[in-house]
C-alpha positions in Angstrom: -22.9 -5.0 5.2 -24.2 -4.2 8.7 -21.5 -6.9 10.1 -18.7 -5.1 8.3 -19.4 -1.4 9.4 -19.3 -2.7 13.1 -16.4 -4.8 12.6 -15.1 -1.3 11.3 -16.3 1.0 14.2 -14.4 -1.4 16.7 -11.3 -1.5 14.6 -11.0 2.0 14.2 -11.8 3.0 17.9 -9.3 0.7 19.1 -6.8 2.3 16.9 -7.3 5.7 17.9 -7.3 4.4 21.7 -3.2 3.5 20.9 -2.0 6.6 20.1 1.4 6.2 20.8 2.0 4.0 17.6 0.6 6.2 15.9 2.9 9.0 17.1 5.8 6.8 17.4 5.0 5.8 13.7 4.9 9.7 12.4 8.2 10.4 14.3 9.9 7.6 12.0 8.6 8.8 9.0 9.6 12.2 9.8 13.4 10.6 10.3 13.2 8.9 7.1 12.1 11.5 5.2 14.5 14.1 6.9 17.2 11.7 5.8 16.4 11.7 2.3 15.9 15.2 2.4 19.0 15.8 2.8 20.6 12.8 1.1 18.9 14.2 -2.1 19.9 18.1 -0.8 23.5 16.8 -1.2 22.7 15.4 -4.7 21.3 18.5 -6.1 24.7 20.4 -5.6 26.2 18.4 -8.1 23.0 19.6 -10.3 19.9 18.9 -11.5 18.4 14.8 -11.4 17.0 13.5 -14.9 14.6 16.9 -15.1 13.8 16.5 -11.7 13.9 19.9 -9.7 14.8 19.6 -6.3 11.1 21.2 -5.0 9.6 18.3 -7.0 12.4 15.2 -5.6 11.2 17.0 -2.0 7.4 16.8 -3.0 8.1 13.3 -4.2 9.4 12.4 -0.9 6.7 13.9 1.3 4.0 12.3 -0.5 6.1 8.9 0.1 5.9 9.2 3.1 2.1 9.7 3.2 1.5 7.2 1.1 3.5 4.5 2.9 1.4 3.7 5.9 -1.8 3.7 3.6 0.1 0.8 1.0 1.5 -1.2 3.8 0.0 -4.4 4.5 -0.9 -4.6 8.4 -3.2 -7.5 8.0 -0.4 -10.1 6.7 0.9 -9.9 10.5 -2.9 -10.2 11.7 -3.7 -13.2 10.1 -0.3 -14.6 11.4 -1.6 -13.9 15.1 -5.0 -15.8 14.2 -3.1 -18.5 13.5 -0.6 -19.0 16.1 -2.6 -18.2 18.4 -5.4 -21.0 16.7 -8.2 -18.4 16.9 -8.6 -18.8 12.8 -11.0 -21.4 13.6 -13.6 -18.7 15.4 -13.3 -16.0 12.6 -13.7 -19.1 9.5 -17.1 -20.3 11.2 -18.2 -16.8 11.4 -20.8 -16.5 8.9 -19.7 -13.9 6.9 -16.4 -13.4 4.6 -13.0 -13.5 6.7 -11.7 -11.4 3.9 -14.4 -8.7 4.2 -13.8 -9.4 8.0 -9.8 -8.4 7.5 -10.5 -5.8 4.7 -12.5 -3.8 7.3 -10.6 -3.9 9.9 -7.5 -2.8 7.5 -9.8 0.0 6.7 -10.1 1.3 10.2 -7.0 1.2 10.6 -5.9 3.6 8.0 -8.8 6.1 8.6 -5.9 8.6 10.0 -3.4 8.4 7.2 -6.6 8.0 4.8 -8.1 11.5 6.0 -4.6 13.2 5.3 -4.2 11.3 1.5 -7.9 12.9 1.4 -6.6 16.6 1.8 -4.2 16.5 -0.4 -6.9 14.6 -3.2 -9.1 17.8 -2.7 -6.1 20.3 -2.7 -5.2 18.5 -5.8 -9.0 19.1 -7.4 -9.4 22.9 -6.2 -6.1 23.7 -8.4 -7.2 21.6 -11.8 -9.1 22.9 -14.3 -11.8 21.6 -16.8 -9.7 20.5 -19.1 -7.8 17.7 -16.5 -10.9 16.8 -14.8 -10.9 13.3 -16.7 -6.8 13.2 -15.8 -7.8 13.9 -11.8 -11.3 11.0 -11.6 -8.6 8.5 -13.3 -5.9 9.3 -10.9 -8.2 8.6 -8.0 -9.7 5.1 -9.7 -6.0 4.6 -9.8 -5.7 5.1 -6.3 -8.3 2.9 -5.6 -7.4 0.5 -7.4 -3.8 0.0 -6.6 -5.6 0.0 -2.6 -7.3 -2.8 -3.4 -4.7 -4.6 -5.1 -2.3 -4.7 -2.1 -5.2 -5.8 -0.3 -5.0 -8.5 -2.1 -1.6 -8.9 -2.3 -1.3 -8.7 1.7 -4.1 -11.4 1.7 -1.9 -13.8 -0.9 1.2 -13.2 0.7 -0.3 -13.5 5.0 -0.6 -17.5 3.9 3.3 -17.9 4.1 1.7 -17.7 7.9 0.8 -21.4 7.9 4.5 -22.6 6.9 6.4 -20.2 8.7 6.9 -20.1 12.4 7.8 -16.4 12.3 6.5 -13.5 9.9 8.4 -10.1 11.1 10.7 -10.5 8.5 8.2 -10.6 5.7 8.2 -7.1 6.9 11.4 -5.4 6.1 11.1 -7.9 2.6 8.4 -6.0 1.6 9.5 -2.4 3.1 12.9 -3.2 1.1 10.9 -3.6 -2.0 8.1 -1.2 -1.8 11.2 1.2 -1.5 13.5 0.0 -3.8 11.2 -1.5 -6.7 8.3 0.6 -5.4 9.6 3.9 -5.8 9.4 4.9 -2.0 12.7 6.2 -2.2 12.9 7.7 -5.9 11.4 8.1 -8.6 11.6 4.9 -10.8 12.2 6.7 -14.1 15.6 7.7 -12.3 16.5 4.1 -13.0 18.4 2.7 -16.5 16.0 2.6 -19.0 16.7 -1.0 -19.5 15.9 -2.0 -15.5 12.9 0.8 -15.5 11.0 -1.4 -17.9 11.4 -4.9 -16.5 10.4 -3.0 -12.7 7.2 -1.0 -13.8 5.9 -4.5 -15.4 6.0 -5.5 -11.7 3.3 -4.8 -9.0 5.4 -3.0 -6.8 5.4 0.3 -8.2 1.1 0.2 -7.4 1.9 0.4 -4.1 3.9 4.1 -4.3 6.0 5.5 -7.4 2.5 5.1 -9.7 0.2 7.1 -6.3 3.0 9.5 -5.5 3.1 10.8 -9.1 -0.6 10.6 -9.8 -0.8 12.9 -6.6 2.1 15.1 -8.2 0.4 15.4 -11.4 3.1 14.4 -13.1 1.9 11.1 -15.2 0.7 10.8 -18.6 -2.8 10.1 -19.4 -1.8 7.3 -21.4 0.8 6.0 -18.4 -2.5 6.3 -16.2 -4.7 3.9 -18.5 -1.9 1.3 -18.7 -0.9 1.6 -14.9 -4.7 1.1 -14.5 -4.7 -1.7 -16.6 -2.0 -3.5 -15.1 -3.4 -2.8 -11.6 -6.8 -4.7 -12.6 -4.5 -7.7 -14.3 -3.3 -7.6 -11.0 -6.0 -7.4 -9.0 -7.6 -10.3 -10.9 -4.5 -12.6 -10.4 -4.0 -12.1 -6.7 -7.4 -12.7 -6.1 -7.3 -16.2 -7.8 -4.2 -17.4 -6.7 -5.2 -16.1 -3.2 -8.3 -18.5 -3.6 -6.7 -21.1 -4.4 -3.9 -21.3 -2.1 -5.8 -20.1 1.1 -8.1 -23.8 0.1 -4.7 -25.7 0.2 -3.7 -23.5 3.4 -6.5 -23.8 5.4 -6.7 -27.8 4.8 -3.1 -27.7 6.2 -4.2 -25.9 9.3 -7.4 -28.1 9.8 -5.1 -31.2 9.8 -2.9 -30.1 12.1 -5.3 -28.8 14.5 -6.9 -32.9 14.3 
């Protein structure tokens, strides 16, 4: 464990020593959210949205854009360095996990974005009462949960690194589909009923709509339990098919480095 809280203090004071991303990072979400602030502004003249107030559509889309840093996979573009760049090899004969290795360094690297989720997970347990105290631990398992999963997911989908000469556009895949299938830009229960139900099955909507409305309050107890339910089928499935393919993977990258 000792390993993995260093690897974490150099992660995370190398990411507070490059600022400017950071920055440069904030100033795009503030555009994108800006934009569909008043994308949905326009919208609302025509009238209401499915129930949805416009205070609430505006809440949705602040907490999207919180949330989206925290669910995005950094390390799939990491692991795609190590290997291009052949230094894979030093981190495998490490003697300790590479996936712990990764998972704290992807810690580290959303301390920032972590400690302002964190604010709004206290705000959100000052206002609750006794009665939604069970409702507020789940939503926060929930949280966690869906965290790990992309994870995970990040860790099965970085081995497309060892076929593919270039991974940036792995990156605007997944942004298109975090924010179209996710929820990142709506809510998915704006959707036809009949598309709604095939999309939540999928594991997209882990990685935003299902966090955004468990920080909103405004998910069913019995929507939590099954969302928590498919995040751990989930969870479970990545992480097998992850082992399995990083085996086949990494024999391909031994070979070709003989």
């Amino acid at each position: 464990m000792g390993k993995y809280i260093e690897i974490f203090k150099v992660n995370l004071k190398r990411s507070l020593m490059y600022r400017a991303n950071f920055n440069m990072g904030l100033v795009g979400r503030i555009i994108e959210g800006l934009t569909l602030f008043y994308v949905w502004k326009s919208v609302y003249t025509a009238g209401s949205v499915k129930g949805y107030s416009f205070m609430t559509m505006v809440s949705y889309i602040i907490l999207s854009m919180v949330i989206a840093p925290i669910f995005f996979p950094r390390h799939i573009f990491k692991i795609g360095d190590l290997v291009k760049t052949g230094k894979l090899s030093q981190y495998i004969l490490k003697p300790y996990s590479f996936m712990g290795d990764i998972f704290a360094a992807e810690l580290a690297n959303k301390v920032v974005d972590g400690v302002i989720l964190s604010i709004i997970i206290i705000l959100n347990y000052a206002m609750m009462t006794d009665d939604t105290e069970t409702y507020f631990f789940l939503s926060v398992a929930s949280l966690l949960i869906n965290f790990l999963c992309m994870f995970v997911f990040g860790m099965l989908v970085g081995n497309i690194v060892f076929y593919l000469t270039d991974t940036w556009p792995l990156k605007s895949l997944y942004n298109a589909l975090i924010m179209l299938a996710g929820g990142g830009y709506f809510p998915l229960d704006l959707l036809p009923k009949g598309v709604y139900n095939v999309v939540r099955f999928s594991p997209f909507p882990l990685f935003s709509y299902v966090n955004i409305k468990n920080l909103q309050g405004n998910i069913g107890f019995d929507e939590i339990i099954f969302y928590i339910n498919l995040s751990l089928f989930y969870l479970v499935l990545f992480l097998v098919l992850q082992q399995i393919i990083w085996n086949i993977s990494l024999k391909r990258y031994e070979e070709v480095l003989s």
